[in-house]
N, C-alpha and C positions, 0 to 999 in steps of 0.2 A: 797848331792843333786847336780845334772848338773844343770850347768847355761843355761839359756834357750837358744836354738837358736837362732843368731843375724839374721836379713834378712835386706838381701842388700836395702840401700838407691840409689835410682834412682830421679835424677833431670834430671825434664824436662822442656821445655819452651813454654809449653802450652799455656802459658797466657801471652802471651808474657812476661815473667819474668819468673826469675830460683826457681822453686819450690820442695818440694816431689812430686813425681806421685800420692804419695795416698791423697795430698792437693787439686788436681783438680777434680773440683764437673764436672765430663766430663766422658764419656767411654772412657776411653784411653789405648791403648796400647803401649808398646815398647818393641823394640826389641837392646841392647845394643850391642855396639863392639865388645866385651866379649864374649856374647852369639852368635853372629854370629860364632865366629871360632871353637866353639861348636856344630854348626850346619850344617847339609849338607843340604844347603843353594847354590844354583848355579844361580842367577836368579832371576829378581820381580817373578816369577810366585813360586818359591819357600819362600818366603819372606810374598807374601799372603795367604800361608797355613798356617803361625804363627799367623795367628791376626783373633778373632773369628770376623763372620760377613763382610768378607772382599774375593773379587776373583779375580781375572786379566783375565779381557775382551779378547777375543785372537777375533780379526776381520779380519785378514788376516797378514801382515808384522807385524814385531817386532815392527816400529816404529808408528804402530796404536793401541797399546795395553793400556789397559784404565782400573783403579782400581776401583772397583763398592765397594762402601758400603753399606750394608744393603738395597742392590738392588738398591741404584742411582748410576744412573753412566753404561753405557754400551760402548761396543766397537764404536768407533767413525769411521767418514770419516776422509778424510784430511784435510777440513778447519774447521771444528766442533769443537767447546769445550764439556765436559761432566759436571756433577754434583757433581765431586770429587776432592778437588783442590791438586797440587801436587805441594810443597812446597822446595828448598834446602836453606839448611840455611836462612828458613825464605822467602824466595825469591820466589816469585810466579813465574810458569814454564807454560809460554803460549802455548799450539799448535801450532797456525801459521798456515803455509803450510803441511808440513809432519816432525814430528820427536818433539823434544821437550818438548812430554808429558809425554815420557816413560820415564822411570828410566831405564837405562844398568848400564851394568859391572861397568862402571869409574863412575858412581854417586854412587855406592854401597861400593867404594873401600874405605880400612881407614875410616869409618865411626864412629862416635863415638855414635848414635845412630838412631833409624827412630820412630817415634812418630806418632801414627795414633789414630785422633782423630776421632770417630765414632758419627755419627748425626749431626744438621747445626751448622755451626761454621763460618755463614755470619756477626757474630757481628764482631767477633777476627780476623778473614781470609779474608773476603767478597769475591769476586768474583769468583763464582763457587765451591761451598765449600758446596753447600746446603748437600749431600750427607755425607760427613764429610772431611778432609785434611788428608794428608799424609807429612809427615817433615822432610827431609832427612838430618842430624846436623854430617856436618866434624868434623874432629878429629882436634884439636887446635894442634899447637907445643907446646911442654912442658919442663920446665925445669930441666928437667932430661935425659942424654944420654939413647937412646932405638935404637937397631938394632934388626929388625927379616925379619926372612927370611923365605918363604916356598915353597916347590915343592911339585904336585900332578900329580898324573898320574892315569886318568879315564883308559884306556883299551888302547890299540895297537896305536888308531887311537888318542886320543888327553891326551897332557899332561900341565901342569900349572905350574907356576913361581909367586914368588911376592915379593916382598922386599921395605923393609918401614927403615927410617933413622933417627932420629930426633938429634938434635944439640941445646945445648945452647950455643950458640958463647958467647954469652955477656950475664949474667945472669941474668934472669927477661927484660933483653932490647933489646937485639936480637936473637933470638930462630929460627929455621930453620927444617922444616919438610919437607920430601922428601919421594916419593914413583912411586912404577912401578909394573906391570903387564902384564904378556905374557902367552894369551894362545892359544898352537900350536895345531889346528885341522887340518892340510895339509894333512895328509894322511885322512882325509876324502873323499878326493874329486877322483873321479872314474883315474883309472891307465890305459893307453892304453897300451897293448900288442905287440910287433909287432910278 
């Protein structure tokens, strides 16, 4: 007889504490580090086609783009907040003026995972979160030596870079993670002739 299939444990911090996913009496999804590099993933609006119930507002500029759950939540103005709260490390992400709300490249980067809790979640969250949170959880330094590196090359016009470092200087007491990101889209932009 095969031993049954193991299926991956995923902790998450739903509740605000480190739990299993399948422990949280919540809709939740997540998307792990792991399965990002597995994914052709370029972008929130590729990130929202992973979580059922879930779309990315497009209102105009990148930095007005607004995650609707389960239809709360729509593309914003510029001093607007929405019904969706967006979360890094826990850290509630205000609008403001312009920019702030969106998630880019560099909140996506080295991630160790994103946690998108579907329905209100103003007890655990509170402020603007009726819609459900979104939780974007960096990648810790770890005490183990890790070097990876990767190049992509989309078509003609743009190619990618990224490279991630981690160090344990001092074992358990001083740890050092390090990372970067280049992507060259210059030949996008139109070539004069003469």
């Amino acid at each position: 007889q095969q031993p049954a299939e193991s299926v991956e444990k995923v902790t998450v911090t739903a509740r605000k504490r480190s739990e299993q996913a399948r422990d949280v009496p919540s809709s939740l999804s997540v998307i792990t580090g792991d399965e990002q590099k597995n994914l052709a993933v370029d972008g929130m609006q590729d990130y929202a086609r992973q979580v059922p119930g879930a779309t990315l507002v497009n209102s105009g500029p990148e930095y007005l783009n607004d995650f609707s759950i389960r239809g709360s939540g729509s593309g914003r103005l510029g001093f607007s907040e929405t019904a969706t709260g967006i979360y890094k490390d826990g850290n509630y992400s205000a609008g403001g003026g312009f920019g702030g709300r969106a998630l880019n490249r560099m909140d996506l980067f080295d991630i160790e995972r994103i946690e998108v809790l579907r329905g209100p979640q103003g007890a655990l969250y509170g402020r603007n979160s009726v819609g459900g949170a979104v939780n974007v959880i960096a990648r810790k330094p770890g005490d183990e030596f890790e070097l990876f590196g990767k190049l992509g090359y989309q078509d003609t016009d743009r190619w990618s870079g990224q490279g991630i470092v981690n160090l344990p200087l001092i074992k358990e007491t001083l740890l050092l993670r390090a990372g970067g990101f280049l992507d060259d889209a210059q030949a996008m932009a139109p070539h004069l002739v003469e």
